[in-house]
PDB file of N, CA, C and O in Angstrom, chain B, residues numbered from 101:
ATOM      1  N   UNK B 101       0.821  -1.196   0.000  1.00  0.00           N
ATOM      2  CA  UNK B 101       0.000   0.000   0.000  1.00  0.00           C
ATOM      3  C   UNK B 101       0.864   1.258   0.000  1.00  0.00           C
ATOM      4  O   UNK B 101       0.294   2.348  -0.058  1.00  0.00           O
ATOM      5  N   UNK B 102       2.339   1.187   0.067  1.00  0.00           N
ATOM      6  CA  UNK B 102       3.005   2.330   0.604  1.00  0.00           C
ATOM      7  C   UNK B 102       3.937   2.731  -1.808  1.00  0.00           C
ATOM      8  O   UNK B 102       4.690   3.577  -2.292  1.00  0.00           O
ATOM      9  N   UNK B 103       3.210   1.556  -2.340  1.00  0.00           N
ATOM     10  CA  UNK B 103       3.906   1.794  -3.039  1.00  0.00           C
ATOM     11  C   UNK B 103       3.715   3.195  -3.912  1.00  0.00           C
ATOM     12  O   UNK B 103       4.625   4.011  -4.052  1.00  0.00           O
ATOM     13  N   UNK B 104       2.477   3.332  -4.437  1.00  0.00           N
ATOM     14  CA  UNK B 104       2.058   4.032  -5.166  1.00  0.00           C
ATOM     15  C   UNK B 104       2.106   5.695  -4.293  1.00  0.00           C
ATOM     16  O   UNK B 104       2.174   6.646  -5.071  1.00  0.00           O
ATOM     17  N   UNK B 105       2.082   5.963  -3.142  1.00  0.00           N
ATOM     18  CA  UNK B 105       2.324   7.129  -2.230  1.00  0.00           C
ATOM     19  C   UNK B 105       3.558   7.676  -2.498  1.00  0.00           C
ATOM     20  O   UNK B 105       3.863   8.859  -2.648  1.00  0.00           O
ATOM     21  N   UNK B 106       4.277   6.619  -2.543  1.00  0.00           N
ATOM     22  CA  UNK B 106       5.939   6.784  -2.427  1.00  0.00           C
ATOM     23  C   UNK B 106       6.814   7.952  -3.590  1.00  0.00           C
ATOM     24  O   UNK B 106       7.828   8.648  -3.532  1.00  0.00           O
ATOM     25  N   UNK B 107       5.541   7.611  -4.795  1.00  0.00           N
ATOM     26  CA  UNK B 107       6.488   7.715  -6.073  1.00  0.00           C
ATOM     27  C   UNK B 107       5.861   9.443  -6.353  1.00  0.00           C
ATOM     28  O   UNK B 107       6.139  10.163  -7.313  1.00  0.00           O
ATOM     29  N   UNK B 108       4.915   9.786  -5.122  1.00  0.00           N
ATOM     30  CA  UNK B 108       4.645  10.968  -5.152  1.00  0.00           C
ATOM     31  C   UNK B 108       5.487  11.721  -3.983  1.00  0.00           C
ATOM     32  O   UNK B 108       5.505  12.937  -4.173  1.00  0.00           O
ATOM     33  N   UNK B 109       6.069  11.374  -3.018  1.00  0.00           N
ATOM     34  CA  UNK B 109       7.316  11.712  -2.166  1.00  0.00           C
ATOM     35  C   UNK B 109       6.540  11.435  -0.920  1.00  0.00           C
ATOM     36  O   UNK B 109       6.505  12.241   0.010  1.00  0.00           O
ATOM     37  N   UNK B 110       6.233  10.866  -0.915  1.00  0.00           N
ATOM     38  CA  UNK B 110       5.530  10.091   0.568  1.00  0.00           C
ATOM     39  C   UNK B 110       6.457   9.308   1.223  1.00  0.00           C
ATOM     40  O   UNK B 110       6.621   8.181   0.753  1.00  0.00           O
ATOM     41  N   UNK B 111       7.328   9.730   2.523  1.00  0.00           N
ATOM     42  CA  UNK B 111       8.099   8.851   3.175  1.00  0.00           C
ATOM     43  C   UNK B 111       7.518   7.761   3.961  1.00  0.00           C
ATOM     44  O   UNK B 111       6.873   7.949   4.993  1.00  0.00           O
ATOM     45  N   UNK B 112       7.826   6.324   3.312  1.00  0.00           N
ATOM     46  CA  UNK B 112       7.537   5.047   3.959  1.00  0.00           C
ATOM     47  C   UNK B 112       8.303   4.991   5.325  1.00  0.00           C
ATOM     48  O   UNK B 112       9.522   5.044   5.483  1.00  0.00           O
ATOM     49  N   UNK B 113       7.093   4.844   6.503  1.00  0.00           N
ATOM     50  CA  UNK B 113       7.813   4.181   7.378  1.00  0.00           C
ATOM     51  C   UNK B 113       7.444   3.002   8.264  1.00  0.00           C
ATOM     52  O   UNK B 113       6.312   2.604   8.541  1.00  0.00           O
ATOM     53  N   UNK B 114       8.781   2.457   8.706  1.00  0.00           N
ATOM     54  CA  UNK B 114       8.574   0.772   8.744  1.00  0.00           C
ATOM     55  C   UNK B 114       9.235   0.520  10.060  1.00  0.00           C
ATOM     56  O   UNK B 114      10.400   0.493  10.458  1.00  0.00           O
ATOM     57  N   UNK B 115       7.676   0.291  10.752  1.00  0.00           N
ATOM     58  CA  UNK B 115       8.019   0.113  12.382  1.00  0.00           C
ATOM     59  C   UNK B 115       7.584  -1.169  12.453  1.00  0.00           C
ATOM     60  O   UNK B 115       6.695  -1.728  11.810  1.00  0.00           O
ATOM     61  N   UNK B 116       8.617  -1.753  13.674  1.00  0.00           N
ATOM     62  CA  UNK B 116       9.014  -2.909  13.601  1.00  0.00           C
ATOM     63  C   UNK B 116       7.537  -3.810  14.319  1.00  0.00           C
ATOM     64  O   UNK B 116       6.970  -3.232  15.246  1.00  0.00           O
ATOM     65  N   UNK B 117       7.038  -5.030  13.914  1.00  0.00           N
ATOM     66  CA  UNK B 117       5.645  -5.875  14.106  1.00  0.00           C
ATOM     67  C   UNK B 117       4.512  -4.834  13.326  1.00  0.00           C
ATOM     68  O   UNK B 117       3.294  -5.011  13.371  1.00  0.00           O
ATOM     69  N   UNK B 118       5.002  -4.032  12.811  1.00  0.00           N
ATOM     70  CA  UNK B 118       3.704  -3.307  11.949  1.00  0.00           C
ATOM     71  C   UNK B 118       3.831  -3.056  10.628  1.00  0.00           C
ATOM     72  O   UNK B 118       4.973  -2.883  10.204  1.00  0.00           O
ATOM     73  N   UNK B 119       2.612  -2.977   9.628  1.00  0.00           N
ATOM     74  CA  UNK B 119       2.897  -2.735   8.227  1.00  0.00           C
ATOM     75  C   UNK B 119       3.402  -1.417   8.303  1.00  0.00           C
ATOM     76  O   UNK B 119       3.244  -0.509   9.119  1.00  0.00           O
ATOM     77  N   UNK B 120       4.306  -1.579   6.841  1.00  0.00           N
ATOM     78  CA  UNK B 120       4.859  -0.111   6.571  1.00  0.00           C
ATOM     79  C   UNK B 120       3.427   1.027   6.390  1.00  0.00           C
ATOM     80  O   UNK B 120       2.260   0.836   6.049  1.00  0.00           O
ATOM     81  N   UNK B 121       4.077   2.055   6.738  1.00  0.00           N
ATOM     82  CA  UNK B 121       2.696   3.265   6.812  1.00  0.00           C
ATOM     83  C   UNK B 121       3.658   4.139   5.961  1.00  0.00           C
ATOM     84  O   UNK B 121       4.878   4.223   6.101  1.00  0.00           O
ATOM     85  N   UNK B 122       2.757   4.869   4.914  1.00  0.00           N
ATOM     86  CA  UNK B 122       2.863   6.410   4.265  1.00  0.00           C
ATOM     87  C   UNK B 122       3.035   7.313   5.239  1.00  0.00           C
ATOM     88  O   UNK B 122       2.448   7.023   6.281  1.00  0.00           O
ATOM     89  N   UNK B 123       3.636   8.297   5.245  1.00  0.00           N
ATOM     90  CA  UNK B 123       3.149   9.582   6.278  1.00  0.00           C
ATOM     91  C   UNK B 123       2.743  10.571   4.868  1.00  0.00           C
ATOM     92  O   UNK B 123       3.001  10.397   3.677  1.00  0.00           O
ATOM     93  N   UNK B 124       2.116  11.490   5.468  1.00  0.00           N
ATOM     94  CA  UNK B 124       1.273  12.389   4.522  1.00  0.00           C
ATOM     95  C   UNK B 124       2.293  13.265   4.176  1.00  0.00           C
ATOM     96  O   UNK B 124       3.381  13.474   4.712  1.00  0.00           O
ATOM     97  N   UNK B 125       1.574  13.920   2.831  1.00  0.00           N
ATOM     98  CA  UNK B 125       2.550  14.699   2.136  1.00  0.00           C
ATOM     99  C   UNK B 125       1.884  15.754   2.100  1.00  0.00           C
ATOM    100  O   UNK B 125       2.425  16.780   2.514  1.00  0.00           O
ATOM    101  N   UNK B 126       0.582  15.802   1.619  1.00  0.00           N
ATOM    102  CA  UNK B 126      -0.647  16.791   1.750  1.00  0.00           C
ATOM    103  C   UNK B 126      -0.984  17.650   3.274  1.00  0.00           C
ATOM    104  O   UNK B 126      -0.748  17.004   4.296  1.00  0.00           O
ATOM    105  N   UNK B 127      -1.283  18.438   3.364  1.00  0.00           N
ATOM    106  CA  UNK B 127      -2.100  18.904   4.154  1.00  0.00           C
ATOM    107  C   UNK B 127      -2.754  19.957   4.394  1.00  0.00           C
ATOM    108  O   UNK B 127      -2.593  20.588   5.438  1.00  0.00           O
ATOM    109  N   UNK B 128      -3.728  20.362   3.312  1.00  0.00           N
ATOM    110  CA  UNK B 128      -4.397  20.992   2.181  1.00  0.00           C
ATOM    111  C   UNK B 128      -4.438  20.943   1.236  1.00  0.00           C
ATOM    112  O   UNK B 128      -3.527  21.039   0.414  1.00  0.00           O
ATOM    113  N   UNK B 129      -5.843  20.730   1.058  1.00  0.00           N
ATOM    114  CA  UNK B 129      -6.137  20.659  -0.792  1.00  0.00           C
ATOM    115  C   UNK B 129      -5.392  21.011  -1.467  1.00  0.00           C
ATOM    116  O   UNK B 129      -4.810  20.348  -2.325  1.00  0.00           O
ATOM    117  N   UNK B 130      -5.194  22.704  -1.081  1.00  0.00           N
ATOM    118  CA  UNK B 130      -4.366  23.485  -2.324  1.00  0.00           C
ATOM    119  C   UNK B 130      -2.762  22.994  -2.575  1.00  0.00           C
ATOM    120  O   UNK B 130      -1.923  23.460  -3.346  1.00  0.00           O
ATOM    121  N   UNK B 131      -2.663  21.748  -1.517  1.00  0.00           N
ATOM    122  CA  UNK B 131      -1.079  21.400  -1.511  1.00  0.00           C
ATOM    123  C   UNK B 131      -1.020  20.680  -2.712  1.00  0.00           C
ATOM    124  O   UNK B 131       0.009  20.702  -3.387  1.00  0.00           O
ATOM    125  N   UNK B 132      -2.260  19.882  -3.139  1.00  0.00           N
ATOM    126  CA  UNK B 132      -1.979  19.351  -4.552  1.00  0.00           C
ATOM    127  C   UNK B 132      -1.332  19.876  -6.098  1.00  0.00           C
ATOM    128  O   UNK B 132      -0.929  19.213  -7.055  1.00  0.00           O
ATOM    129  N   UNK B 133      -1.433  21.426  -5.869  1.00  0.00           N
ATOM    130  CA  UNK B 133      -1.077  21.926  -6.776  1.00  0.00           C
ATOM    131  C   UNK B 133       0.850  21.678  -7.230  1.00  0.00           C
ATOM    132  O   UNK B 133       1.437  21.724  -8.311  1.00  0.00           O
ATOM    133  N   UNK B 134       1.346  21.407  -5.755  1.00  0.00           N
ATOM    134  CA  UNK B 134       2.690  21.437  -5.554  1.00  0.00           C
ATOM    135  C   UNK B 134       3.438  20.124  -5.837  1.00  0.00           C
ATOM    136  O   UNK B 134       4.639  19.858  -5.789  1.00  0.00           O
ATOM    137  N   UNK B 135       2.196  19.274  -6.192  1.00  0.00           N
ATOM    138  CA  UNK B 135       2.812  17.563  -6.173  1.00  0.00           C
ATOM    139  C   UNK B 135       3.395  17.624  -7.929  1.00  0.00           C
ATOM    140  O   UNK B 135       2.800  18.143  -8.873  1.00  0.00           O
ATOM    141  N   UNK B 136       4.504  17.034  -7.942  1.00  0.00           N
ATOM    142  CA  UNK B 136       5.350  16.792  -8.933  1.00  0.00           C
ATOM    143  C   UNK B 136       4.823  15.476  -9.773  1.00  0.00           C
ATOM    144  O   UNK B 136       4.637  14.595  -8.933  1.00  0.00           O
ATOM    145  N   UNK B 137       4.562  15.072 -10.860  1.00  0.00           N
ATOM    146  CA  UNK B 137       4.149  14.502 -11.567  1.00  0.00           C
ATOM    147  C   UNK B 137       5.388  13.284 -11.679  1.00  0.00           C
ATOM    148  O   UNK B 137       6.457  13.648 -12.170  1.00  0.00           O
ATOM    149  N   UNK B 138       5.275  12.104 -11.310  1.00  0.00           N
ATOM    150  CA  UNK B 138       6.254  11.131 -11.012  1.00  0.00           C
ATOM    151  C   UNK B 138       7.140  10.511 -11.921  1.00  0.00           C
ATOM    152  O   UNK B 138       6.676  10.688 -13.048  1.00  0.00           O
ATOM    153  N   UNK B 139       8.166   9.886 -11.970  1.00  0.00           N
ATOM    154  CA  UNK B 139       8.255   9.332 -13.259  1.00  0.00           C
ATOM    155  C   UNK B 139       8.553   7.826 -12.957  1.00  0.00           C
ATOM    156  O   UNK B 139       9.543   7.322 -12.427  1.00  0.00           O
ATOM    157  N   UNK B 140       7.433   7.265 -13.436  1.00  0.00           N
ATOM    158  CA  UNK B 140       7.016   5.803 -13.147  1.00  0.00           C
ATOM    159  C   UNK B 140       7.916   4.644 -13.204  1.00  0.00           C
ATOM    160  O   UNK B 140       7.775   3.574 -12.611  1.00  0.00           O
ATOM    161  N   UNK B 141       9.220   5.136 -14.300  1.00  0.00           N
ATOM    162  CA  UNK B 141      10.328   4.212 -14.322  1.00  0.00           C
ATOM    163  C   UNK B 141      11.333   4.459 -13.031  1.00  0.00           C
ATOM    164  O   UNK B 141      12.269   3.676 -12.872  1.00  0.00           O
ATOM    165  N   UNK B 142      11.193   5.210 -12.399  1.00  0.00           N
ATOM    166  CA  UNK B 142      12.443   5.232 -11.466  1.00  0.00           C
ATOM    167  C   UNK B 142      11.360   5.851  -9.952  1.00  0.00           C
ATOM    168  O   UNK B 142      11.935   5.229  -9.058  1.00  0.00           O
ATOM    169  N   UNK B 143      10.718   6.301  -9.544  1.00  0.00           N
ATOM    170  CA  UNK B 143      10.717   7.261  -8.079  1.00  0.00           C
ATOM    171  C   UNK B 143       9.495   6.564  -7.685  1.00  0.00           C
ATOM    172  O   UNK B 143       8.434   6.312  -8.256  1.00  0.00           O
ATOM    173  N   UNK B 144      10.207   6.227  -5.991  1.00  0.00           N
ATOM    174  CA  UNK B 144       9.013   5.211  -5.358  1.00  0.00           C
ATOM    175  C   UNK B 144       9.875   4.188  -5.627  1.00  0.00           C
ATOM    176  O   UNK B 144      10.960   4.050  -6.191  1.00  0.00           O
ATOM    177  N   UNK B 145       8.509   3.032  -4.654  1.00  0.00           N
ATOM    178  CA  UNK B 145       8.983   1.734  -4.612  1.00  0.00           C
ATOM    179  C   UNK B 145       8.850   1.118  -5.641  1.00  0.00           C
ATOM    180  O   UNK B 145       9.674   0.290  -6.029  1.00  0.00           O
ATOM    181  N   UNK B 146       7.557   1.485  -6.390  1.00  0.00           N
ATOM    182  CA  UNK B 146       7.395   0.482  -7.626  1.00  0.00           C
ATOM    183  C   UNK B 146       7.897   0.419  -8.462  1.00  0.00           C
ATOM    184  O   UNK B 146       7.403  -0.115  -9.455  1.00  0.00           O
ATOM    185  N   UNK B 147       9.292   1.012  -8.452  1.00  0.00           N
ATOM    186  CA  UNK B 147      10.162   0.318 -10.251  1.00  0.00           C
ATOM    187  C   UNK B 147      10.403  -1.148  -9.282  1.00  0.00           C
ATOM    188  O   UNK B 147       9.971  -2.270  -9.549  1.00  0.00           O
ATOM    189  N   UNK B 148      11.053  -0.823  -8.346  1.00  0.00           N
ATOM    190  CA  UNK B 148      11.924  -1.750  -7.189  1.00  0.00           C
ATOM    191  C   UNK B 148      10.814  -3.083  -7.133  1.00  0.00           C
ATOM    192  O   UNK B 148      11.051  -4.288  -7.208  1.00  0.00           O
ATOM    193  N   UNK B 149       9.684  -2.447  -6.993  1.00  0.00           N
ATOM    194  CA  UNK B 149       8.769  -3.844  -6.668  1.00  0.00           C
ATOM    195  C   UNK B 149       8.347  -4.756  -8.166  1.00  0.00           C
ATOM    196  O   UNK B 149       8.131  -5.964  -8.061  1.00  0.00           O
ATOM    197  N   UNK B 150       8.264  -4.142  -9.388  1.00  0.00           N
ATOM    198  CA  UNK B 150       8.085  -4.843 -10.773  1.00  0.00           C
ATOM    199  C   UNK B 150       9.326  -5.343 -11.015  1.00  0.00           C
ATOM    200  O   UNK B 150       9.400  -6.342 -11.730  1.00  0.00           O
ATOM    201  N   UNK B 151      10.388  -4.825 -10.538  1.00  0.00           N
ATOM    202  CA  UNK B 151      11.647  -5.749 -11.141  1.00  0.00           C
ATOM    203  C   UNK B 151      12.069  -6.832 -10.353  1.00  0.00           C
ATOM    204  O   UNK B 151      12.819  -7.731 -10.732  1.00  0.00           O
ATOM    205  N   UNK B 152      11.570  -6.716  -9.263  1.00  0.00           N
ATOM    206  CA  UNK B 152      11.886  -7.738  -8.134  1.00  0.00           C
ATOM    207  C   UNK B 152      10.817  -9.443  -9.036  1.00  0.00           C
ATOM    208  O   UNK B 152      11.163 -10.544  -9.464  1.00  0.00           O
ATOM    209  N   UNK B 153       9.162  -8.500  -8.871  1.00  0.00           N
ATOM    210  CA  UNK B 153       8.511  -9.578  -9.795  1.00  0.00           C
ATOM    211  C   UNK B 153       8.549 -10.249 -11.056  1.00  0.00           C
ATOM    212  O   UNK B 153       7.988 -11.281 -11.426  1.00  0.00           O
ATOM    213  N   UNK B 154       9.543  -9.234 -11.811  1.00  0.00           N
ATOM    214  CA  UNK B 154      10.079  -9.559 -12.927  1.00  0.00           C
ATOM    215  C   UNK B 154      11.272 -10.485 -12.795  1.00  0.00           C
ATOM    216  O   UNK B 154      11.003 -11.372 -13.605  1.00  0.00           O
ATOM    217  N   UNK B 155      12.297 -10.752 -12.305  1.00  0.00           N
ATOM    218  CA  UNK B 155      13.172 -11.215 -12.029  1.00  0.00           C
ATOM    219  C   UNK B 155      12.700 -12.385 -10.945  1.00  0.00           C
ATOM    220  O   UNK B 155      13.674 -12.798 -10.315  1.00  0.00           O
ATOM    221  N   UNK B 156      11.616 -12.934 -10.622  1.00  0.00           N
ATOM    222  CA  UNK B 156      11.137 -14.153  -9.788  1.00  0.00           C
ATOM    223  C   UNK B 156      10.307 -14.598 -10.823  1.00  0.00           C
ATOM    224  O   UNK B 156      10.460 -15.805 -11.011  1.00  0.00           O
ATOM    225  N   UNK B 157       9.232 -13.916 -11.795  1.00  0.00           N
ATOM    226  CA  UNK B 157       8.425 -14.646 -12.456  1.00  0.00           C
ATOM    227  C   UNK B 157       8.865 -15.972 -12.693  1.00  0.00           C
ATOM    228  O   UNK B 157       8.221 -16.817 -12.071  1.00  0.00           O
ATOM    229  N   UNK B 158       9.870 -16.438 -13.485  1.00  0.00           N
ATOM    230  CA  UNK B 158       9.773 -17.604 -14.090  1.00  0.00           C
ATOM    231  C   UNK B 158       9.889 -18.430 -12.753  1.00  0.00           C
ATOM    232  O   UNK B 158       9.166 -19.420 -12.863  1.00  0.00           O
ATOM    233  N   UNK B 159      10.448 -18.402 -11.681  1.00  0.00           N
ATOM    234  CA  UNK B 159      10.684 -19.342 -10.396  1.00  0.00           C
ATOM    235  C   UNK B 159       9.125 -19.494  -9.922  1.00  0.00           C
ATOM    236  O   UNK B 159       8.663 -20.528  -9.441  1.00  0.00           O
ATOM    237  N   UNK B 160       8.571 -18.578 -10.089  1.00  0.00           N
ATOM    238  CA  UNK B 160       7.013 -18.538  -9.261  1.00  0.00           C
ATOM    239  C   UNK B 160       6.152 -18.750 -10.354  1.00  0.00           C
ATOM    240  O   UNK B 160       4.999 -18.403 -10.096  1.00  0.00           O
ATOM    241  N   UNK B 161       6.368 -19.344 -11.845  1.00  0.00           N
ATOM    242  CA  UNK B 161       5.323 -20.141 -12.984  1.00  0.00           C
ATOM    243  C   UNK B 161       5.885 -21.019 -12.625  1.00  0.00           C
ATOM    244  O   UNK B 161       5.157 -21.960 -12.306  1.00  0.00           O
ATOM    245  N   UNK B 162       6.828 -21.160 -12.525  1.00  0.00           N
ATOM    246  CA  UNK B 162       7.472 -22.746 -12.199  1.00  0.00           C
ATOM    247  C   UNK B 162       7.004 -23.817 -11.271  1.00  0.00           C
ATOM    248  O   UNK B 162       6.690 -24.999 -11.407  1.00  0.00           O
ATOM    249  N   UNK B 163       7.074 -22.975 -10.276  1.00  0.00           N
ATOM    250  CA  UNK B 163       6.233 -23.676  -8.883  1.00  0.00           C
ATOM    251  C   UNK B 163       4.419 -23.402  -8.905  1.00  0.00           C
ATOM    252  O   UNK B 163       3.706 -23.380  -7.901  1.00  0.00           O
ATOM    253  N   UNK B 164       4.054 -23.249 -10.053  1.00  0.00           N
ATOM    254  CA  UNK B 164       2.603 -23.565 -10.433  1.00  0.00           C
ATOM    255  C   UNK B 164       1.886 -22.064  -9.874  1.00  0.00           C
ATOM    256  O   UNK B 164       0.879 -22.166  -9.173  1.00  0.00           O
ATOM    257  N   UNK B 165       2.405 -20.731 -10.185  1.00  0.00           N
ATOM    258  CA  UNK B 165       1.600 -19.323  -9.372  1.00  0.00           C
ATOM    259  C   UNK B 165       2.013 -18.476 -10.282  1.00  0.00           C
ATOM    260  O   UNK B 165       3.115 -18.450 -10.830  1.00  0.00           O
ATOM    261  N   UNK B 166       1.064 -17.745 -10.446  1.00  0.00           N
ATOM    262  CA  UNK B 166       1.385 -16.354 -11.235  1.00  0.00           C
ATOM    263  C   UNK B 166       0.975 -15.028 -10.407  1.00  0.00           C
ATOM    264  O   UNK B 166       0.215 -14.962  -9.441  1.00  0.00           O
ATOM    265  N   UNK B 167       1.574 -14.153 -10.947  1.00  0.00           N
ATOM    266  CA  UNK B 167       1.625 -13.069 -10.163  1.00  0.00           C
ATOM    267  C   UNK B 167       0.252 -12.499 -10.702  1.00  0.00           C
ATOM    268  O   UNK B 167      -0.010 -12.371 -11.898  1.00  0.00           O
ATOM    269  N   UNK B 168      -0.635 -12.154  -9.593  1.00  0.00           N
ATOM    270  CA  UNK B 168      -1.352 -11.483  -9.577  1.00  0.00           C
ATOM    271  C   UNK B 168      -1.940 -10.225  -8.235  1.00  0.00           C
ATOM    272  O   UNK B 168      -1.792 -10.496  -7.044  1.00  0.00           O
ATOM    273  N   UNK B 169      -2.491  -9.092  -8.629  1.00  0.00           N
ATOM    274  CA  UNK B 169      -3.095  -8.439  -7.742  1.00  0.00           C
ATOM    275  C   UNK B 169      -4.247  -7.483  -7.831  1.00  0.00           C
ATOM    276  O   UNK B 169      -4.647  -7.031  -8.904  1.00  0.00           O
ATOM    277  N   UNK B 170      -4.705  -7.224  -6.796  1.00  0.00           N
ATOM    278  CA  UNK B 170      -5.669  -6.936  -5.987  1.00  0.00           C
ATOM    279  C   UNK B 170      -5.783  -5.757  -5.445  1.00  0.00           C
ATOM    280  O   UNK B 170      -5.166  -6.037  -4.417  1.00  0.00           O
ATOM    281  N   UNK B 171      -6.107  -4.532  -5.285  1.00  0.00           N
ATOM    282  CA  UNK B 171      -5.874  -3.546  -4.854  1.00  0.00           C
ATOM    283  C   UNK B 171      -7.208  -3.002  -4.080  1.00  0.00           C
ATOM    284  O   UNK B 171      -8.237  -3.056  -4.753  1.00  0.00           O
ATOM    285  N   UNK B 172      -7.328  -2.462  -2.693  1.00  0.00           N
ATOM    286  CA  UNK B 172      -8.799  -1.796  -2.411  1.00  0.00           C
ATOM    287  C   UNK B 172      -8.513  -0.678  -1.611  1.00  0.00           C
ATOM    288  O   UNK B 172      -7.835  -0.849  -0.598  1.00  0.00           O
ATOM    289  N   UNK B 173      -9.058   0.796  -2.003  1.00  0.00           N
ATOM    290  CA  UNK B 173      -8.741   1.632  -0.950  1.00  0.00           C
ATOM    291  C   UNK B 173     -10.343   2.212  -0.335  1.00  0.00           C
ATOM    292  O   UNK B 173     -11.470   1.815  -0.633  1.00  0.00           O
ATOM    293  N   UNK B 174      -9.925   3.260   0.593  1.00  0.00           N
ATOM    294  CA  UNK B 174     -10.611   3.829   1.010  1.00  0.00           C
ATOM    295  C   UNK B 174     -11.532   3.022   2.760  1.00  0.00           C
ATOM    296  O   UNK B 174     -10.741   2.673   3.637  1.00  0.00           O
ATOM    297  N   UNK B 175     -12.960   2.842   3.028  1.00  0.00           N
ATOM    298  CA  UNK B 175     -13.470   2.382   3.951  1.00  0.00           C
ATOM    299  C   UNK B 175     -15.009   2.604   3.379  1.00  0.00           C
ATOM    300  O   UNK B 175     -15.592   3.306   2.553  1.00  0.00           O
ATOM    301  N   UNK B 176     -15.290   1.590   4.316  1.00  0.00           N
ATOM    302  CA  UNK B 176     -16.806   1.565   4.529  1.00  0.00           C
ATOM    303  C   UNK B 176     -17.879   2.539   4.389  1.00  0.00           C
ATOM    304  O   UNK B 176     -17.191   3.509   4.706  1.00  0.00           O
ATOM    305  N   UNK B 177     -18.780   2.934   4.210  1.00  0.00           N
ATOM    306  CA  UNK B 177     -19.419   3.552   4.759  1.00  0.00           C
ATOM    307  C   UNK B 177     -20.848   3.231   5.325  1.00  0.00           C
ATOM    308  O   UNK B 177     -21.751   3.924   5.794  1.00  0.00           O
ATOM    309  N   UNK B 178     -20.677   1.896   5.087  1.00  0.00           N
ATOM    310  CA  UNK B 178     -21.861   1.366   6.300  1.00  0.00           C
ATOM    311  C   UNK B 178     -21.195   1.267   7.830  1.00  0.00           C
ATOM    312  O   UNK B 178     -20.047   0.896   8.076  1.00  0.00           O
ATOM    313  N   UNK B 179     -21.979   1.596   8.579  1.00  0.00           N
ATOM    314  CA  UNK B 179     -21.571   1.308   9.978  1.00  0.00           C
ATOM    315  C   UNK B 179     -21.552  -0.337  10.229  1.00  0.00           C
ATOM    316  O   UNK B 179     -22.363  -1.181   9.851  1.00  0.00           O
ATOM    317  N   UNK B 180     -20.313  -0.488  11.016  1.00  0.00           N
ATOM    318  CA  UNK B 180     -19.799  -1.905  11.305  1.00  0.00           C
ATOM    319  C   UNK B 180     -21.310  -2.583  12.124  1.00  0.00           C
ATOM    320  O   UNK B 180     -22.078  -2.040  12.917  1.00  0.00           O
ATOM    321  N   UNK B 181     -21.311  -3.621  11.684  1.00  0.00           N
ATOM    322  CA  UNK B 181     -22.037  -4.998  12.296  1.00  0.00           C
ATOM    323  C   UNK B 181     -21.689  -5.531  13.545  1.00  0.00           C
ATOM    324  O   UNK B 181     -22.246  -6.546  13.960  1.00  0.00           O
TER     325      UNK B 181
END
């Protein structure tokens, strides 16, 4: 979840028994105006994370799995059960 934050300058941080967390970059709307438009081959985690999957694919078809994913953001807005 920290990948796609990252490549907008979102510092990942990674405390120890917990998932890595984004810290915010925003804090005002109008801060969007200031966000730098990324460049998808290099800034952030995700060059780091496609080449990692790129460079395992054939070991992980091999052993009968393909890479796939899943993505969901945001929350509820029904009240919990």
């Amino acid at each position: 979840m920290c990948t796609e934050p990252s490549a907008f300058g979102a510092i990942t941080s990674w405390e120890e028994n917990e998932f890595p967390f984004a810290k915010k970059i925003l804090r005002s709307p109008a801060d969007v105006e200031h966000l730098e438009k990324p460049d998808v081959r290099k800034d952030g985690l995700l060059p780091f994370v496609i080449k990692r999957l790129k460079h395992a694919q054939p070991d992980i078809e091999k052993a009968g799995h393909k890479i796939r994913f899943a993505v969901a953001r945001g929350r509820s807005t029904s009240p919990p059960s």
